[in-house]
N, C-alpha and C positions, 0 to 999 in steps of 0.2 A: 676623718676625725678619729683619732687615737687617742684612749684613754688609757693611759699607761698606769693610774694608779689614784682614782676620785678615792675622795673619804667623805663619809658622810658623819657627823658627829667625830667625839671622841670616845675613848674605852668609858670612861665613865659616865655619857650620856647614857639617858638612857634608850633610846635608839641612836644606832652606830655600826658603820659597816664600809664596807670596800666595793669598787667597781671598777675592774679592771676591762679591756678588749677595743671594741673600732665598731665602727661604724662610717658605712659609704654614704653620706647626703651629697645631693647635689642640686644648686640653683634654679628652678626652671623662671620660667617668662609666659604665663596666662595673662590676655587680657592687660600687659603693660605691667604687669606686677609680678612682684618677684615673690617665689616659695621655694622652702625647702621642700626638695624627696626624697625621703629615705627608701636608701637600695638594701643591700646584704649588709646585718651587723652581727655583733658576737660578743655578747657580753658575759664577764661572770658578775656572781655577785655571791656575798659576804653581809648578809642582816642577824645583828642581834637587836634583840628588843627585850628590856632586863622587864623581870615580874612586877615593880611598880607601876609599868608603860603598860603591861596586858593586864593588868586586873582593870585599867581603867579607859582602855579602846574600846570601843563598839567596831571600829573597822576590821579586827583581828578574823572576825566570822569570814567575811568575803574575803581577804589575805588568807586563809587554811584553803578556802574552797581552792584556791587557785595554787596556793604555795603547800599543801599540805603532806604531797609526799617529800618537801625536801626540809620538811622540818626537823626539828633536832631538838629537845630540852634538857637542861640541866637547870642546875639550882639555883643559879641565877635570871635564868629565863629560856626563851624562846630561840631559837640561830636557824637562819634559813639559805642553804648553800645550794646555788646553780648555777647552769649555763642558761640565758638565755640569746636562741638564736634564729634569724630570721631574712626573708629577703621580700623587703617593703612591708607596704602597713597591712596589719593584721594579728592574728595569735602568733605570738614566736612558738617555736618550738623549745620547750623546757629539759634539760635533761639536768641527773646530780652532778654535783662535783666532788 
């Protein structure tokens, strides 16, 4: 799976960002039934989230705990730029972009 270029919102939502990279899933067969597994992906990403969306989140505390060194602010908000990457389920490993 190749994500050449997801958008989430537009510039004037107010959350809105980009996700660009791949990710390896594949089909399995337990039990007659079919699941995805994700292998190795690599994603970046691109969050803003303008100051009317975080004065009125409660989620933004556990988004810092987790995103907080790649946070960014200006005057219109909040912008959180990384790589996230990984191989199978679990913490990715985060790094800046």
């Amino acid at each position: 799976l190749t994500l050449e270029n997801g958008v989430l919102g537009s510039p004037g939502d107010e959350l809105n960002g980009t996700i660009k990279g791949f990710a390896d899933l594949v089909i399995v067969f337990q039990n007659g039934r079919a699941a995805p597994q994700l292998n190795q992906y690599d994603f970046q990403v691109d969050l803003s989230l303008k100051n009317s969306l975080v004065q009125k989140a409660g989620f933004l505390t556990g988004l810092d705990l987790l995103l907080g060194s790649y946070k960014q602010s200006n005057a219109e908000g909040i912008r959180y730029r990384f790589r996230a990457k990984g191989n199978g389920p679990g913490m990715p490993r985060l790094e800046a972009l």
